[in-house]
DSSP file (Angstrom, degrees, kcal/mol; ACC not computed):
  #  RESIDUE AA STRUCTURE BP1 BP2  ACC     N-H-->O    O-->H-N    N-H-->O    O-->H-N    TCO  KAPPA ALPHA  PHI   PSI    X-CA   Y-CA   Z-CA
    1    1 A X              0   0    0      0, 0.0     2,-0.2     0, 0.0     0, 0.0   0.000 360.0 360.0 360.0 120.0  -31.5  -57.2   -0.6
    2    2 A X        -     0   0    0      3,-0.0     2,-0.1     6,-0.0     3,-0.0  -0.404 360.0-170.2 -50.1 125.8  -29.9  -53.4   -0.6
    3    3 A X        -     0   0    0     -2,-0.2     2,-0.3     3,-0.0     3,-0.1  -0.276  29.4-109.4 -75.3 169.2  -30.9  -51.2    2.0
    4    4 A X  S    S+     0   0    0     -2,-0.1     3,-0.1     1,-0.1     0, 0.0  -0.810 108.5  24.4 -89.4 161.0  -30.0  -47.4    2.1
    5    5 A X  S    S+     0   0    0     -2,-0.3     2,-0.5     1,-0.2    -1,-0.1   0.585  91.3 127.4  60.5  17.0  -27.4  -46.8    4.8
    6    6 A X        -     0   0    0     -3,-0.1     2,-0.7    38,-0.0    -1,-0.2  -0.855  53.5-144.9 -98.4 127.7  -26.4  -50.2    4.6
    7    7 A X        +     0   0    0     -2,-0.5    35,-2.1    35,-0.2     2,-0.4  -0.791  39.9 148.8 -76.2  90.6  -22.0  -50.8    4.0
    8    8 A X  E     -A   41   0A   0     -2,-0.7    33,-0.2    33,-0.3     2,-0.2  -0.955  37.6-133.9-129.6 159.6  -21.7  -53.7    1.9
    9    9 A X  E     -A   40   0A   0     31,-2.6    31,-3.1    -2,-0.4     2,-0.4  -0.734  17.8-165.6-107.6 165.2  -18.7  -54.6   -1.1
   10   10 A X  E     -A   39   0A   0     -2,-0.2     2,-0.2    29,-0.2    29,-0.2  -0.951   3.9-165.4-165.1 143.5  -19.2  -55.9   -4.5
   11   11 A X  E     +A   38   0A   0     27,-2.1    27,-1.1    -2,-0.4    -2,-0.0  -0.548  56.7  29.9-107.6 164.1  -17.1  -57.4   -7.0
   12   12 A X  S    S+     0   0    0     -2,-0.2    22,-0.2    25,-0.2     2,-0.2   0.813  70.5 142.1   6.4  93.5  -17.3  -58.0  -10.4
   13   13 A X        -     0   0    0     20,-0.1     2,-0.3    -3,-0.1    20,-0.2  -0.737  49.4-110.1-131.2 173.0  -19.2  -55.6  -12.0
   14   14 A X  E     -B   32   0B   0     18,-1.4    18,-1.5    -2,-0.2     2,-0.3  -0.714  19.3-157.2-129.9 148.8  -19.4  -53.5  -15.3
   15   15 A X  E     +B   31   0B   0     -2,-0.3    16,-0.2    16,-0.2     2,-0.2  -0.913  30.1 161.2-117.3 131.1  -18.7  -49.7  -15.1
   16   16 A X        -     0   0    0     14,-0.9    14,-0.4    -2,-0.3     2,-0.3  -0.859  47.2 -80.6-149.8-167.3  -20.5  -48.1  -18.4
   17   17 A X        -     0   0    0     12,-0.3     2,-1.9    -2,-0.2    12,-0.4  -0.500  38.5-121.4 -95.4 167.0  -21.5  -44.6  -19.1
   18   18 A X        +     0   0    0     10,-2.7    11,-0.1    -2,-0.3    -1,-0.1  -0.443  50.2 151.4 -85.8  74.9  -25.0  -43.3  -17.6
   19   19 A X        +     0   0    0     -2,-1.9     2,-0.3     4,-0.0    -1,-0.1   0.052  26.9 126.2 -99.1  50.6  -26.7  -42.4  -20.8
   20   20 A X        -     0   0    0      1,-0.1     0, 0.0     2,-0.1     0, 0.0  -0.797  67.4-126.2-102.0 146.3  -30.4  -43.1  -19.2
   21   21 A X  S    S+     0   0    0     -2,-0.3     2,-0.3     2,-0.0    -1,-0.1   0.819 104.6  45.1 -27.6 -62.1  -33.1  -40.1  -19.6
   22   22 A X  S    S-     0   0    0     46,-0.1     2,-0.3    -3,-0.0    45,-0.1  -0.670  82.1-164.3-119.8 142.7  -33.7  -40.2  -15.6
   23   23 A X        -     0   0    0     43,-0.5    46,-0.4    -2,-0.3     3,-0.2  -0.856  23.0-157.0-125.2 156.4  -30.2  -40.5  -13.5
   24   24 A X  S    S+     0   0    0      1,-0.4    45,-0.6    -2,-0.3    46,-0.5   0.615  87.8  23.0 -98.5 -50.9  -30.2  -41.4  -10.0
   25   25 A X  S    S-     0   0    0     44,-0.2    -1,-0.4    43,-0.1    28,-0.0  -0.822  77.3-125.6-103.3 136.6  -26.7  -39.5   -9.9
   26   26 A X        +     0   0    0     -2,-0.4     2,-0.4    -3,-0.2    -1,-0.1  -0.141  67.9 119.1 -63.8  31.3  -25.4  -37.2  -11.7
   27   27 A X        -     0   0    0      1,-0.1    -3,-0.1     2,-0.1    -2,-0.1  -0.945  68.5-123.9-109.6 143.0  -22.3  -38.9  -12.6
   28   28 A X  S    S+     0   0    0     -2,-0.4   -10,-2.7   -11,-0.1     2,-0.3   0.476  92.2  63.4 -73.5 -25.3  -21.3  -39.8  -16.3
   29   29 A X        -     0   0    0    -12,-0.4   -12,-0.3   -11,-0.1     2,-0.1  -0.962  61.0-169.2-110.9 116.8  -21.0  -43.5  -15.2
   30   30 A X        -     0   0    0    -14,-0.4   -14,-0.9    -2,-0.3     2,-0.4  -0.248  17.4-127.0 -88.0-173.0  -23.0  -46.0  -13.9
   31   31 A X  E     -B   15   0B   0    -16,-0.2     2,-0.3    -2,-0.1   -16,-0.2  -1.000  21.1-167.1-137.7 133.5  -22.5  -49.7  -12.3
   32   32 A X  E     -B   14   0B   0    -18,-1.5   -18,-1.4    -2,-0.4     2,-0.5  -0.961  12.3-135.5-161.3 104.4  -24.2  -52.2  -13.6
   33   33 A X        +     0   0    0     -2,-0.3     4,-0.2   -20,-0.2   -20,-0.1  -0.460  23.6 178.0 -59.9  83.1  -24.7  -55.9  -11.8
   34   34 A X    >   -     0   0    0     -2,-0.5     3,-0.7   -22,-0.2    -1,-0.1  -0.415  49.7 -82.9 -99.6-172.6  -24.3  -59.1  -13.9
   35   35 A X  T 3  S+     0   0    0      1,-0.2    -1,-0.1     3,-0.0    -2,-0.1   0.828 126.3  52.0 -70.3 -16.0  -24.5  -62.5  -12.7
   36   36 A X  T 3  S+     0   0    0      2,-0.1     2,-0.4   -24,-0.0    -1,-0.2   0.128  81.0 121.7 -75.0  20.3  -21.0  -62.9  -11.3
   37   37 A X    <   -     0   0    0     -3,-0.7     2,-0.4    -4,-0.2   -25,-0.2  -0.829  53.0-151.5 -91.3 143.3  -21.5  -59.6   -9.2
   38   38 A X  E     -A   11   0A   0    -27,-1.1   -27,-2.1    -2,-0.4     2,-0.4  -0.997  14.0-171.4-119.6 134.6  -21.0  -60.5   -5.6
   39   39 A X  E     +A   10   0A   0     -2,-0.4     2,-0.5   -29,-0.2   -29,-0.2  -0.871  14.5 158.8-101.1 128.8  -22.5  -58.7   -2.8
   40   40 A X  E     -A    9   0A   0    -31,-3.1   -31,-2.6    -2,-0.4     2,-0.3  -0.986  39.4 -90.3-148.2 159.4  -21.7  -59.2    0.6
   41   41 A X  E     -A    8   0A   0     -2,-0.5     2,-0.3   -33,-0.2   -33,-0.3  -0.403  34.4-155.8 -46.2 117.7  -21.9  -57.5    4.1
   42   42 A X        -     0   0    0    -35,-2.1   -35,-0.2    -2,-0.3     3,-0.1  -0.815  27.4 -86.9-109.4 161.6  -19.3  -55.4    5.3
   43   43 A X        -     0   0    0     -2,-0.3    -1,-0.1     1,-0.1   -35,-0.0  -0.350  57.2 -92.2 -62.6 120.4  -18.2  -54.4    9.0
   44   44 A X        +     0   0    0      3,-0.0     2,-0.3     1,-0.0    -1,-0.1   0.042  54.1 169.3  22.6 109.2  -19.9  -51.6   10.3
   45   45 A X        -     0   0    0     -3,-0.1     2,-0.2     3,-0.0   -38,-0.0  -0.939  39.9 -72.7-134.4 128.4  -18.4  -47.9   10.0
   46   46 A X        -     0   0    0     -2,-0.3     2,-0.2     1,-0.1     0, 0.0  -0.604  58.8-108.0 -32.4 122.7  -18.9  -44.6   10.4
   47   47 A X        -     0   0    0     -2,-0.2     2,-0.5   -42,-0.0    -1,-0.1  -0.490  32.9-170.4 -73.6 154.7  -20.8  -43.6    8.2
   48   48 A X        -     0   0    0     -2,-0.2     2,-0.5     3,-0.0     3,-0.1  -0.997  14.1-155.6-117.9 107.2  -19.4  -41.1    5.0
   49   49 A X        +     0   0    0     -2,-0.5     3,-0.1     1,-0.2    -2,-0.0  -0.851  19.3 174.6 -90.1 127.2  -22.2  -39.8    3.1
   50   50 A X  S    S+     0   0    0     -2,-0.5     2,-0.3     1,-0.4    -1,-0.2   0.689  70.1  32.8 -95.6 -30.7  -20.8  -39.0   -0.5
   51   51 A X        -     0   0    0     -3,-0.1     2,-1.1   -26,-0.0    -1,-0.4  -0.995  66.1-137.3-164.6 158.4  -24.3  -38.2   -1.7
   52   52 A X        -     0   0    0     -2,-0.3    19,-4.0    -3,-0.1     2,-0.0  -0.828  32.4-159.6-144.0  96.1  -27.0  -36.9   -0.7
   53   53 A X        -     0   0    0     -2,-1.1     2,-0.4    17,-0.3    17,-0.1  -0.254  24.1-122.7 -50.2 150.5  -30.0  -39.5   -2.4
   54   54 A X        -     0   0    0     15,-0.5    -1,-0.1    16,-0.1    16,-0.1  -0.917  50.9 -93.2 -81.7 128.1  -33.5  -38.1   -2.7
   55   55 A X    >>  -     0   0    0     -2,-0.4     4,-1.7     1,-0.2     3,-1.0  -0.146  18.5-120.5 -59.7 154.4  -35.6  -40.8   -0.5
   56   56 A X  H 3> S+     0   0    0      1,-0.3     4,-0.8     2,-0.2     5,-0.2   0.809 116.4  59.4 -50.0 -35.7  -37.2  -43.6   -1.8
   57   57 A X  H 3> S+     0   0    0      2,-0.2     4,-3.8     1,-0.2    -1,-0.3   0.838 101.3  55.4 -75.8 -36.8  -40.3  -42.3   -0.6
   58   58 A X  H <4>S+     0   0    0     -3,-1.0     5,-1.9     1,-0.2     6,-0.4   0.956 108.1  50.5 -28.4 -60.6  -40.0  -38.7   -2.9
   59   59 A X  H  <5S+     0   0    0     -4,-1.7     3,-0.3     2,-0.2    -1,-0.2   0.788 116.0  42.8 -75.9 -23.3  -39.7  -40.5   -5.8
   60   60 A X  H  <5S+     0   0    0     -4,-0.8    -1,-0.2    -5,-0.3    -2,-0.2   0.886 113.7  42.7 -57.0 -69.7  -42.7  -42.5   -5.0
   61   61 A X  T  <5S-     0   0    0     -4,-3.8    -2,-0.2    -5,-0.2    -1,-0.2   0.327 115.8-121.1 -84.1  20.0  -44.9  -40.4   -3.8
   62   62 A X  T   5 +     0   0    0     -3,-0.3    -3,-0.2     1,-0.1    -4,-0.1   0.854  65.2 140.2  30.8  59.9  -43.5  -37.9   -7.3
   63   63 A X      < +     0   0    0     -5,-1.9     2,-0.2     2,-0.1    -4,-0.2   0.124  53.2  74.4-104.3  12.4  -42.5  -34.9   -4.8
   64   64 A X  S    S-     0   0    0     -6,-0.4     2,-0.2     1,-0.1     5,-0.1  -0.694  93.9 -89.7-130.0-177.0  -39.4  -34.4   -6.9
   65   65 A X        -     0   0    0     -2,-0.2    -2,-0.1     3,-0.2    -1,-0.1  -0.429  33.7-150.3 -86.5 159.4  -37.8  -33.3   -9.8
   66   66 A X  S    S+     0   0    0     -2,-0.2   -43,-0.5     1,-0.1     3,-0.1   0.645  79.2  72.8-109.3  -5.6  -37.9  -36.2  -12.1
   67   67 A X  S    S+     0   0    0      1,-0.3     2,-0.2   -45,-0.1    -1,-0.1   0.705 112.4  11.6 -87.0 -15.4  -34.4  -35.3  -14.3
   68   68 A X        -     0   0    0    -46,-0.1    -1,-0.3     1,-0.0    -3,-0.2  -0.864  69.0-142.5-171.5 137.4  -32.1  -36.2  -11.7
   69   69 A X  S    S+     0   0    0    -45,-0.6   -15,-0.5   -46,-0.4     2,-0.2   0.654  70.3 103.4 -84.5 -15.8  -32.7  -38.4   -7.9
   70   70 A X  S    S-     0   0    0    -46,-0.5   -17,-0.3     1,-0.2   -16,-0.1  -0.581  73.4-125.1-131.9 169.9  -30.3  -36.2   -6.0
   71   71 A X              0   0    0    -19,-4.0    -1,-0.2    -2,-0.2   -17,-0.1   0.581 360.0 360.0 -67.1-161.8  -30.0  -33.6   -3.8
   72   72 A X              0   0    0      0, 0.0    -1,-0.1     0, 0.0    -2,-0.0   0.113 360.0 360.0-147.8 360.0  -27.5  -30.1   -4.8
């Protein structure tokens, strides 16, 4: 299962464009899992946060803007 703040790699996966109504990201592309995607653990890091998610819990409890998940 995915965490947030969790490092992990993944292989073989499909790159397409994001044309869904509600974006988690605002980026033109999404990633998109078939059955040959592998996930696996990776070592430990610093973390580099690239983007700055709205929590799970926002979007839950509908304390956000619903057009796009992530921060500015």
């Amino acid at each position: 299962m995915l965490q947030e703040n969790q490092r992990k790699s993944i292989s073989t996966f499909r790159v397409s464009p994001n044309f869904e109504p509600i974006k988690a990201t605002p980026h033109h592309y999404e990633i998109e899992f078939m059955e040959e995607t592998l996930v696996t653990c990776s070592y430990p890091r610093k973390a580099v946060l690239l983007n700055r998610f709205t929590p799970f819990d926002y979007i839950v409890e509908d304390t956000v803007l619903t057009d796009t998940l992530v921060g500015k």
